[in-house]
C-alpha positions in Angstrom: 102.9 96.6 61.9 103.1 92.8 61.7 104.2 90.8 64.5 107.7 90.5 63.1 108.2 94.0 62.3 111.3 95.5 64.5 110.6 98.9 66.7 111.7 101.7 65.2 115.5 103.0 65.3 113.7 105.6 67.4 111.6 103.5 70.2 115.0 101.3 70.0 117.2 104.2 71.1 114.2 105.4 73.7 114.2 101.9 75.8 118.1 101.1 74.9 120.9 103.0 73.0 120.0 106.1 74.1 119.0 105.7 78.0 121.2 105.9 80.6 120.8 105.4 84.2 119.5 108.5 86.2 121.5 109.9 89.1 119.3 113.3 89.1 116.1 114.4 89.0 113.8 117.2 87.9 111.3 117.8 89.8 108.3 116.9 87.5 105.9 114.3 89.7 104.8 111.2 88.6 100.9 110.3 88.8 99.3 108.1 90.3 97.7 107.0 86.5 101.2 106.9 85.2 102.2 104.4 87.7 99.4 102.2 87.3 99.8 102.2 83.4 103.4 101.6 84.1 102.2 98.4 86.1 99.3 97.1 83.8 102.5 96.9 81.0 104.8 95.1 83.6 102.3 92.5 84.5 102.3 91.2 80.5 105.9 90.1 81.3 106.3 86.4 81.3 107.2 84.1 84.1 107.7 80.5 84.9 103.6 79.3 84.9 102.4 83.1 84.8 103.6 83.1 88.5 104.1 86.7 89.0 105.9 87.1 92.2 107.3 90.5 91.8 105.6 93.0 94.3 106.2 96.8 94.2 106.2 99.9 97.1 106.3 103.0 94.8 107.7 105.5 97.4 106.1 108.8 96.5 105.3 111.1 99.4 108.7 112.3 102.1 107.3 110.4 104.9 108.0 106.8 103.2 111.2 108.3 101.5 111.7 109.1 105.3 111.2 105.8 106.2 113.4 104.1 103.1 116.4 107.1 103.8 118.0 105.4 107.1 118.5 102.0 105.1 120.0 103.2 101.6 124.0 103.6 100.9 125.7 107.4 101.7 126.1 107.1 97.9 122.1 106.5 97.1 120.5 108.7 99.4 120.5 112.0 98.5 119.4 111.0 94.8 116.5 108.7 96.0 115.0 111.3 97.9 115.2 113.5 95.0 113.6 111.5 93.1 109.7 112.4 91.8 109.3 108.0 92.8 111.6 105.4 95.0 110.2 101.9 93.7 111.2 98.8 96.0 110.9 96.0 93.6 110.3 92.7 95.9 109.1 89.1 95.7 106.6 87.1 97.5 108.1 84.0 98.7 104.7 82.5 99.2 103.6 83.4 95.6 102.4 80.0 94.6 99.6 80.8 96.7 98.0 83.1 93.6 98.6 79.9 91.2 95.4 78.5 91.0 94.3 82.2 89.6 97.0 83.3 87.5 97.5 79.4 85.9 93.8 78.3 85.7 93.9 75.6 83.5 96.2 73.9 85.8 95.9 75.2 89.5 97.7 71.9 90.8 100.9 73.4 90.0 100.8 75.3 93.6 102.2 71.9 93.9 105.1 72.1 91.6 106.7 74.9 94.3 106.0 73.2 97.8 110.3 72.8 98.0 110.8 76.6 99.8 114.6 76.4 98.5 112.7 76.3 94.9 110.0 78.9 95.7 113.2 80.9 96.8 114.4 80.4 93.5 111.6 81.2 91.5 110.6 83.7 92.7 114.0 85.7 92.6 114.6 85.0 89.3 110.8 85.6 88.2 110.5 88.8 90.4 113.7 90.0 88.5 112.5 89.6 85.8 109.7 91.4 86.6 111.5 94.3 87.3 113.4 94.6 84.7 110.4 94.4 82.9 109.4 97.7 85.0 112.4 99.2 83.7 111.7 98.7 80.4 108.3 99.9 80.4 109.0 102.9 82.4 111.2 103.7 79.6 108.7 103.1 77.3 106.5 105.8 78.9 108.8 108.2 78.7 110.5 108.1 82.2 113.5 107.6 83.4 115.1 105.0 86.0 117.8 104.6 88.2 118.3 101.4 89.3 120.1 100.2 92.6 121.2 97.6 94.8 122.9 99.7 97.8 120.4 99.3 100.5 120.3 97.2 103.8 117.5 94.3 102.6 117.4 93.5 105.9 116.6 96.8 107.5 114.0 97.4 104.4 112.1 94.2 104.8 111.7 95.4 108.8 110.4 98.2 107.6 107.8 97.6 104.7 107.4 94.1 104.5 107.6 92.8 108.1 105.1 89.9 109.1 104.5 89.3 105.4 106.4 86.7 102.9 107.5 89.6 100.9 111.3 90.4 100.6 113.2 93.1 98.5 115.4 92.5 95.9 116.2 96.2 94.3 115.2 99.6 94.6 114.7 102.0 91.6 114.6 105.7 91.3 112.1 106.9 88.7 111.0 110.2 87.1 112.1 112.7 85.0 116.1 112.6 85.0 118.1 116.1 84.8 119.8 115.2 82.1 123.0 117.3 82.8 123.6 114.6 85.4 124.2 111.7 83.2 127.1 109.7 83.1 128.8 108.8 79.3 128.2 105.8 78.8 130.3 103.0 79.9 132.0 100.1 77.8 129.8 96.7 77.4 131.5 93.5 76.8 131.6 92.7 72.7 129.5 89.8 71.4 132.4 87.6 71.3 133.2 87.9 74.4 129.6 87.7 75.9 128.4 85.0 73.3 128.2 81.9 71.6 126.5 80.5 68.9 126.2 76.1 69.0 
């Protein structure tokens, strides 16, 4: 394959056409191994100067799922304790702090986010991106996801992320989905209406 070869109409349909967000679960575990290959593929992503401020709390056993259950929506609990893995996908606030590693040929640019309103800003948008990037590769392993913003931040941070700089941004289910629980999939806006080509 050259570096400008497409994926297949298969892996395509695996990581896009075909997936569909997961509301139920078999109940298959995840191991720890896959989780760390899932990670060692998300890290790859890019980000503004390599600065890697997503941070993830894979919720496996039912103490922590325990812990997460008081904060999610009526609508998200049942299915995230289902689920074989509850992911909180945060940032670190303070994540120019790992510049000088992770941009080594220029580890002055811990300067370049002193402003906190742009650490704030870069590091949601990065740490987004950073889990979409999970997403993605989860997919590409063969699992499932089911992303979802109904939770109390608030009451989450208290809970797993207090007296650090770390705050959450979305929580995903992940696993093996029972497919009989999937949704058809809904309409998506058409390039026109999406896009623009200048």
């Amino acid at each position: 394959m050259s570096e400008h070869d497409a994926l297949s109409d298969p892996a395509l349909d695996q990581l896009f056409r075909s997936a569909r967000s997961a509301n139920a679960w078999t109940s298959e575990a995840v191991p720890e191994s896959l989780l760390r290959q899932l990670y060692d593929l998300v890290k790859l992503g890019p980000t503004s100067a390599n600065v890697s401020p997503a941070r993830f709390v894979f919720l496996v056993t039912p103490q922590a799922k325990a812990r997460l259950a008081p904060h999610l929506s009526s609508a998200n609990r049942a299915k995230s304790l289902a689920a074989p893995v509850t992911a909180i996908i945060g940032y670190d606030l303070n994540f120019a702090e790992k510049i000088p590693e992770l941009f080594p040929h220029n580890p002055g640019a811990k300067a370049w986010f002193a402003d906190p309103e742009l650490a704030a800003i870069t590091a949601l948008r990065n740490g987004t991106l950073q889990g979409a990037y999970l997403m993605l590769a989860a997919r590409a392993l063969g699992l499932d996801c089911g992303p979802m913003s109904g939770f109390d931040h608030a009451g989450v941070d208290a809970e797993f992320f207090a007296g650090t700089s770390l705050v959450s941004n979305f929580v995903c289910n992940i696993g093996y989905a029972d497919h009989s629980g999937a949704f058809a999939r809904l309409p998506r806006l058409l390039f026109e209406d999406a896009c623009r080509i200048e």
